[in-house]
C-alpha positions in Angstrom: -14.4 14.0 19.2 -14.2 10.3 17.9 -15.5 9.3 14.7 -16.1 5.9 13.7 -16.0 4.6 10.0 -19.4 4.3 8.4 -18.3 0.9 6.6 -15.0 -1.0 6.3 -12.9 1.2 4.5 -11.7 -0.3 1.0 -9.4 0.8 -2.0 -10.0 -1.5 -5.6 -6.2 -2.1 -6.6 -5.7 -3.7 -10.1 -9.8 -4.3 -10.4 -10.1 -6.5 -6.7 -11.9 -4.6 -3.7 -9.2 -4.7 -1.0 -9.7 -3.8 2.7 -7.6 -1.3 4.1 -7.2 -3.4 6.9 -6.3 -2.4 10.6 -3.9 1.1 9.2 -2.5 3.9 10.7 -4.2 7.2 9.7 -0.8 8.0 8.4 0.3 5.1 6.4 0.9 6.5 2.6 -0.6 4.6 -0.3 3.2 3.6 -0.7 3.5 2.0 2.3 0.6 -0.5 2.3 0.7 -1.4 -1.6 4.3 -3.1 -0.8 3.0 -4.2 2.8 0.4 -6.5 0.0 3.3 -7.5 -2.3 2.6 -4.7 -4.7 6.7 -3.7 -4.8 6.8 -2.2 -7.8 6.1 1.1 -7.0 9.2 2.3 -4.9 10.3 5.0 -2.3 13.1 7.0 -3.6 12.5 10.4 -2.3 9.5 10.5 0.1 9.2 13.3 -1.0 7.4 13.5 -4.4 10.0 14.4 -6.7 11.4 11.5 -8.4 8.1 9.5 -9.0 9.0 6.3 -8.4 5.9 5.6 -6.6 3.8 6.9 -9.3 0.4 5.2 -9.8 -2.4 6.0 -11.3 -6.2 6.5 -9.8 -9.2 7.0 -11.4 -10.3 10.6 -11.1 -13.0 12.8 -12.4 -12.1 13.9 -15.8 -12.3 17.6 -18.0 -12.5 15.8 -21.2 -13.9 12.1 -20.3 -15.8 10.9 -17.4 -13.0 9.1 -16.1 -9.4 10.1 -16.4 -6.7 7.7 -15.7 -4.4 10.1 -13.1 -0.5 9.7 -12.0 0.4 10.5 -8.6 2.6 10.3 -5.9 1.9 7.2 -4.1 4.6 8.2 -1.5 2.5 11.5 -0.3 -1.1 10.3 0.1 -2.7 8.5 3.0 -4.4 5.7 2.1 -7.3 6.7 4.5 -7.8 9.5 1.6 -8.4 6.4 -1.1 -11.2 4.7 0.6 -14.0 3.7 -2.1 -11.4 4.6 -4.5 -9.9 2.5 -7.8 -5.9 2.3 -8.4 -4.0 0.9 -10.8 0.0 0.0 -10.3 2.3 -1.3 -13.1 1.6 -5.2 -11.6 -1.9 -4.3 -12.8 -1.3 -2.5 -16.2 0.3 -5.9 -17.8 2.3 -9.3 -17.2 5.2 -11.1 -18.2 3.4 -12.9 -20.9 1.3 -9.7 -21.9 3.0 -7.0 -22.0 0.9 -3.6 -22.1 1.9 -1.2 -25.2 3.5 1.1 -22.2 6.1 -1.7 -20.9 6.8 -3.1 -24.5 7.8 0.2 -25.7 9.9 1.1 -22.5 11.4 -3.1 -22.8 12.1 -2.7 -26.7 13.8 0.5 -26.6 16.1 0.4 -23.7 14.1 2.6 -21.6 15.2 0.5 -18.5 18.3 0.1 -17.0 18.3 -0.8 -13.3 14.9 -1.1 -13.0 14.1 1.3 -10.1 12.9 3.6 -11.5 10.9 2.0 -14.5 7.5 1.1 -12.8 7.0 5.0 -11.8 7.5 5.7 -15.5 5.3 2.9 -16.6 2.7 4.4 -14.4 3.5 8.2 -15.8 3.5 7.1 -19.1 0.5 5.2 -19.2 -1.6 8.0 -17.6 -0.7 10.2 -20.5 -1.5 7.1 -23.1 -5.1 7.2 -21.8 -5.1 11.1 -21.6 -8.4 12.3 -23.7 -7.7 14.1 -26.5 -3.9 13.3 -26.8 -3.8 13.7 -30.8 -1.0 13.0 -33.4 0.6 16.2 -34.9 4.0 17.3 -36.2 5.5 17.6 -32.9 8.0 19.9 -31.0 10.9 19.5 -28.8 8.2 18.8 -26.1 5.4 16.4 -27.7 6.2 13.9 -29.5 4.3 13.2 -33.1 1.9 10.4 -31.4 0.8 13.7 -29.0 2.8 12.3 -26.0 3.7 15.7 -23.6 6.5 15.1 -22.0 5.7 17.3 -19.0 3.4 13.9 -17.9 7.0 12.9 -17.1 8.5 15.5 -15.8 7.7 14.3 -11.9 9.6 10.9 -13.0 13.7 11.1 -12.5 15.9 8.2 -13.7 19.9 8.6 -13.4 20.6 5.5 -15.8 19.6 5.9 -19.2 20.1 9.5 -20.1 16.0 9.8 -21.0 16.3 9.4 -25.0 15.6 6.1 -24.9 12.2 6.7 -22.2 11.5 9.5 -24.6 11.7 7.4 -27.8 9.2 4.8 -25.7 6.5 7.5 -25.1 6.8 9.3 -28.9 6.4 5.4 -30.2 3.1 4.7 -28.3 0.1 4.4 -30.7 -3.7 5.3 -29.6 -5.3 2.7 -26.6 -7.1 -0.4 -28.9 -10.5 -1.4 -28.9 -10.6 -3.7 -26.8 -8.2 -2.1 -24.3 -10.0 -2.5 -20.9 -8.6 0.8 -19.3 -9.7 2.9 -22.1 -13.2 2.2 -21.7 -12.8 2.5 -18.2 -12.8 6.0 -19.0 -16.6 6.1 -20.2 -17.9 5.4 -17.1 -17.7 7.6 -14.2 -15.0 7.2 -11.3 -15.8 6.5 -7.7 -17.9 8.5 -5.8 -16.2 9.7 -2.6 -17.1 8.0 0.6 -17.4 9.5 3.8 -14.4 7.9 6.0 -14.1 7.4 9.5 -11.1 6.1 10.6 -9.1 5.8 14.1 -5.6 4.8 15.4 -3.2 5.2 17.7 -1.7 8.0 15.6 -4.9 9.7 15.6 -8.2 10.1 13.4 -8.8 10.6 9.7 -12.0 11.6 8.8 -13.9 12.8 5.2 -17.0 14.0 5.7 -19.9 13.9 3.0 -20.7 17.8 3.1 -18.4 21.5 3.5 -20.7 21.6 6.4 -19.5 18.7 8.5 -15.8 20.1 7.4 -16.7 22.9 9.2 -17.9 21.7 12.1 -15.4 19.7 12.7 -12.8 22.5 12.6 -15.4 24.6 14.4 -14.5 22.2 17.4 -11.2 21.2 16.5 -9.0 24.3 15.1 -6.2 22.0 15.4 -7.3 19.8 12.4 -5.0 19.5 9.9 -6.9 19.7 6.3 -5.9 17.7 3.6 -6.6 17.6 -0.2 -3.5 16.5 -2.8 -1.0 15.9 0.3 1.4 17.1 -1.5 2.8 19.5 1.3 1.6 17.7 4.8 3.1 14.3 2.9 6.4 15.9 3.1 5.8 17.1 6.6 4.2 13.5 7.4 7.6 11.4 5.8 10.6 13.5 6.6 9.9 15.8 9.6 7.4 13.0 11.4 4.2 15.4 11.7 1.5 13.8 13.2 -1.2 15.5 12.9 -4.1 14.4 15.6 -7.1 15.1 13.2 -6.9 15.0 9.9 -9.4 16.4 7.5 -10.2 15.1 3.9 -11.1 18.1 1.6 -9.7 17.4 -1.9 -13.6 15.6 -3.5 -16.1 18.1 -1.9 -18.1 19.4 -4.2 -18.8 22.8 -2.6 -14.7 23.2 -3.0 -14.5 22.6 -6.5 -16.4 25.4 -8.2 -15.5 26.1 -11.6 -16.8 29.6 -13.6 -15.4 31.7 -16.1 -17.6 34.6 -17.5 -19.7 37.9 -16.6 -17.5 40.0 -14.8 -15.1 37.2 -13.0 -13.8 33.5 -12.4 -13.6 31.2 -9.9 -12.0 28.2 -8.8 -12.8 26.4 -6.3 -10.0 25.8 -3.5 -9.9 21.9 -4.2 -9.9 22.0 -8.3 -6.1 20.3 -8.7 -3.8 22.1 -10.2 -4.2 20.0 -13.6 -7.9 20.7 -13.6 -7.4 24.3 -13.8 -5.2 24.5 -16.3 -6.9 22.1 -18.5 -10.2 24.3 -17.5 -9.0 27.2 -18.1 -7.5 26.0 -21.9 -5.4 29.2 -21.7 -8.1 31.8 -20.8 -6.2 33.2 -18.2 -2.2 33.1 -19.9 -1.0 34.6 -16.8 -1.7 31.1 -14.9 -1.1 29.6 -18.1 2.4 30.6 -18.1 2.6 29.5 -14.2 1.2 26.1 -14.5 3.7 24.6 -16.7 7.0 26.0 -14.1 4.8 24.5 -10.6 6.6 21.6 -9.7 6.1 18.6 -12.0 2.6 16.8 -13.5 2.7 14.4 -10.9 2.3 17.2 -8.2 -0.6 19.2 -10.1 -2.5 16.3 -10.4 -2.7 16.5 -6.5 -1.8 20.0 -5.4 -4.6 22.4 -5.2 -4.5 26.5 -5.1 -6.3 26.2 -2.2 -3.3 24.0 -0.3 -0.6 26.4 -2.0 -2.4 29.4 -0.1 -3.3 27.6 2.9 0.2 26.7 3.9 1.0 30.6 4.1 4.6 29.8 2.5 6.5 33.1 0.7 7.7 30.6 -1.7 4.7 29.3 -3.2 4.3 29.8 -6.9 0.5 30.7 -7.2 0.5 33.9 -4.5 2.6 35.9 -7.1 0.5 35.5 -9.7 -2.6 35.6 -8.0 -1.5 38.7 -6.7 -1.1 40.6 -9.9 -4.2 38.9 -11.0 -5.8 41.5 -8.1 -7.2 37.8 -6.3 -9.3 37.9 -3.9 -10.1 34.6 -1.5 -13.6 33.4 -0.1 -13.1 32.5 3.6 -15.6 29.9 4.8 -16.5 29.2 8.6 -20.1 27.8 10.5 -20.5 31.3 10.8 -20.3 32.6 7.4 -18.3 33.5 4.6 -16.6 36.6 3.8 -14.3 38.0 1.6 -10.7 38.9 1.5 -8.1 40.5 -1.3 -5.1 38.2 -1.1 -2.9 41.7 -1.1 -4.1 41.6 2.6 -4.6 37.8 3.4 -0.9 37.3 4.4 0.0 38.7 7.5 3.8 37.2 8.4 5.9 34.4 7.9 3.0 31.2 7.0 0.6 33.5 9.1 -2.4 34.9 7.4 -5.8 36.6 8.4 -7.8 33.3 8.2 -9.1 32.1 11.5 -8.8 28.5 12.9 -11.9 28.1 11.9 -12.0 28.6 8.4 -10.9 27.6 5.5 -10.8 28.8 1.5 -13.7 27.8 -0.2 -13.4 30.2 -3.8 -10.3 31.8 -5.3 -11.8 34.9 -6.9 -10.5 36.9 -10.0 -11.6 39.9 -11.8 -12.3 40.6 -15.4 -11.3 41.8 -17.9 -7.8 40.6 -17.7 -4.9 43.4 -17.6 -3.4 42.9 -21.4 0.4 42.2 -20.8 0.9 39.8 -18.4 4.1 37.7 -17.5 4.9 34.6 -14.9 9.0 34.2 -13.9 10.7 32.0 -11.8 13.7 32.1 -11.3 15.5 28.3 -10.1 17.9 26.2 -10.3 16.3 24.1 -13.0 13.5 24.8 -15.2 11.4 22.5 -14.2 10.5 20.9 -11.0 12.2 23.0 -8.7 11.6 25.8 -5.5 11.8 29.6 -7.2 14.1 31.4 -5.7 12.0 34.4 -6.8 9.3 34.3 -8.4 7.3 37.3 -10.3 4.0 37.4 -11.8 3.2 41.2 -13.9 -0.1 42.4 -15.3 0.2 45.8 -17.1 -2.1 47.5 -18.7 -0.7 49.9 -21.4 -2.7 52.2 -23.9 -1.1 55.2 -26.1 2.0 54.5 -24.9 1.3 54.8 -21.2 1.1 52.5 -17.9 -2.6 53.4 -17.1 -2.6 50.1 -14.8 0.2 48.2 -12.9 0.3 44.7 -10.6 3.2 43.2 -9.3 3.1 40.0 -7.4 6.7 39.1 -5.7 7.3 35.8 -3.6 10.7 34.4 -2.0 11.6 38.1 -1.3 10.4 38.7 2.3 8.5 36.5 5.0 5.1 36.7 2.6 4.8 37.1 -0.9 3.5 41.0 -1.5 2.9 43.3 -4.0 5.4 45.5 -5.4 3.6 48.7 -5.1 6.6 50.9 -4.7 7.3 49.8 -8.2 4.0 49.7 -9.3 3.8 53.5 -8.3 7.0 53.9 -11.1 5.6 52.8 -13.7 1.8 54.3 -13.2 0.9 57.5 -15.8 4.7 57.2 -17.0 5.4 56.4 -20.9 6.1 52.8 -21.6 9.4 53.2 -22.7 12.9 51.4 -21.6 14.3 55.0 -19.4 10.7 54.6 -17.5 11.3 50.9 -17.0 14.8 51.1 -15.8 14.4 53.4 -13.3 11.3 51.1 -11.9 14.1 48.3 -12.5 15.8 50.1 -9.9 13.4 51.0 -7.4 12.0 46.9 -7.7 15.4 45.4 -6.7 15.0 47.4 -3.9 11.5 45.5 -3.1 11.2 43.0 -0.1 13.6 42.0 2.1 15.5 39.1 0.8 17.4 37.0 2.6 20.4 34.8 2.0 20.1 30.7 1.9 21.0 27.7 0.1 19.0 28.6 -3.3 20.2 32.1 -3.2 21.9 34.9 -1.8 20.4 38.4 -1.3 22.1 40.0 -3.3 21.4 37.7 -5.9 17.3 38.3 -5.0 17.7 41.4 -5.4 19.7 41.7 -9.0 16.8 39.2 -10.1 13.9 41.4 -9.8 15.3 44.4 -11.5 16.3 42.0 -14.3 13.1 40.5 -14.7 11.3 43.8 -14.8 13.8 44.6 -18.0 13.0 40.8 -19.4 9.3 41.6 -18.9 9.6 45.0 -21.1 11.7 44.2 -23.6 9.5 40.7 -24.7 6.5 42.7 -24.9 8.1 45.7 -27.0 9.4 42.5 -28.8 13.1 43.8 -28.7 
């Protein structure tokens, strides 16, 4: 199949309407912002954990029409900002007028070499025009001014030690009147387009409805969806996947279904990351616990649940928790929909039941919510890292007794699965620490971890009985 575009694809950069120009479906945002002269966003990992290509888009918003969004520049196509607005760090100021952003970061040493400084600016200035950012007394994590310092925790710098870029964001003050790109945020953001666009590297297409999505994989099972990028941009810039068809996803709004109430909630497969958890405000504190450890800011403002699934990896974060949240996926094809638990979607290592044909249209959980829940991961750093295990638990306990138990393992076999053998230890047994370390023992034995570079087996395996002990003893609050 050929598609040709509709209209000359565009992207507004810095408030001008700029062609897209004769592109490869595969050139990132990255790529053709310094191909115009745009350098200050730069490449320093390709792989969207540094964020020094950070940017800033104009996306729907939870708490404001429009919400000014950081993300990796480095990761998207272009092809997926057609009809789109973007701002870089040439646009947010100049020289002779500084925005409040760069005069903090210039005034209080925030920048050293420089590299890094225009991924921050970008970062930092998303969270400035963040709705509802309020001043309060602060923690060791949000600053007085109401700055969260997770907005920055996609954004690495190995010259100034990070007090000073701290001390910038805690001094910021709330956007001014007049300040152009706050009341950019009280009109709504772009509509999506639908795009059509061919090269010798091969098509990218966005279509205006789920149903043209799914004809189009209907004939070509080979299409490679897309919605945050923030896996196939990996597999795109350091492994040189080209994919031959590639599918826009991320702005349909059949995909981004959003309910909480009656006897369930739902979230639509293309909701980001951020969306959720900002939807959500804490409903569900098992994913409330998970949101803050997945990755960095920059990637939830991309990544979607639906992506994280999709890919079929053992070491994603959301399968856990999903898991012990009893999930349950709605499959979408041409020929229907239908439902499946997600203790049965994954089937081997990134193979799953879903046909060729379909994709996830609805992740599905049940209420009420199981009273005790928990989210660890267990990495190398706290933040911004791959889990080398990672455990999500939701335990129901009344007069003293596990009436209900759900334990969602990933990075411990070739799919993440739940730990029933466990689970069957801890069901009609007293909640007490003898009952909990014998199920300690019988969960190490869960899975069949392996040995790599971010952990041995051994080490796996010591992990999950010690998180089961971790998980008792904060909720008997010894």
């Amino acid at each position: 199949m050929t598609t040709q575009a509709l209209r000359a694809p565009a992207l507004t950069v810095n408030g001008e309407v700029t062609a897209l120009g004769d592109i490869s479906v595969h050139t990132t945002v990255l790529d053709w912002l310094r191909d115009r002269g745009l350098t200050g966003a730069k490449e320093g990992c390709a792989e969207g954990e540094c964020g020094a290509c950070s940017v800033m888009v104009a996306r729907p918003g939870t708490d404001s029409q429009t919400e000014w969004t950081a993300v990796n520049a480095c990761l998207l196509p272009v092809a997926s900002l057609d009809g789109q607005e973007l701002v870089t760090s040439e646009g947010l100021g100049s020289p002779a007028d500084l925005h409040p952003v760069q005069q903090e970061m210039a005034v209080r040493g925030g920048s050293q070499c420089g590299y890094c400084t225009p991924g921050f600016i970008c970062s930092m200035a998303a969270e400035y025009y963040r709705p509802g950012r309020a001043c309060g007394e602060g923690d060791h994590e949000h600053g007085p001014n109401g700055f969260d310092l997770h907005a920055l925790s996609g954004n690495l710098c190995r010259c100034t030690g990070y007090r000073p870029i701290r001390d910038a964001a805690y001094a910021l003050d709330t956007p001014a009147e007049n300040d152009t790109f706050a009341a950019r945020r009280d009109a709504a953001p772009p509509a999506p387009v639908a795009t059509g666009i061919v090269s010798t590297q091969g098509e990218f297409v966005r279509p205006a409805s789920l149903d043209g999505v799914l004809e189009l994989i209907a004939e070509r099972p080979d299409a490679q969806l897309v919605a945050g990028s923030t896996d196939l941009g990996v597999q795109v810039n350091i492994f040189g996947s080209r994919p031959s068809l590639t599918i826009a996803i991320d702005r349909l709004e059949e995909l981004r279904e959003f309910s909480f109430g009656g006897d369930e909630v739902r979230l639509g497969a293309a909701l980001t990351l951020t969306e959720i958890e900002r939807r959500l405000a804490g409903r569900v504190p098992l994913l409330a616990q998970l949101m803050p450890q997945f990755a960095s800011r920059l990637i939830r403002n991309g990544a979607t649940i639906g992506g994280n699934l999709g890919t079929g990896s053992p070491i994603g974060d959301t399968p856990p928790a999903l898991l012990a949240l009893d999930a349950s996926l709605v499959l979408a094809s041409r020929r229907g929909e239908r439902i499946v638990p997600l203790a049965e979607y994954f089937t081997g290592y990134r193979q799953t039941v879903k046909d060729p044909d379909e994709l996830i249209r609805t992740i599905v959980i049940p209420l009420p919510l199981a009273p005790m829940t928990a989210f660890h991961k267990i990495a190398k750093r706290r933040f911004d890292d791959i889990s080398s295990v990672a455990i999500g638990y939701a335990v129901d306990v009344r007069d003293g007794v596990v009436r209900e138990a759900r334990i969602g393992l990933g990075g411990v076999a070739a799919t993440p699965l739940r730990a029933y053998e466990t689970e069957a230890a801890l069901i009609g047994r007293p909640w007490t620490e003898e009952t909990v370390r014998i199920a300690a023992g019988v969960m190490a034995a869960e899975g069949t971890p392996m040995d790599d570079h971010r952990a041995s087996s051994s080490y796996r395996s010591a992990m999950l009985g010690q998180s089961l002990l971790r998980f008792y003893f904060q909720e008997v609050g010894a």
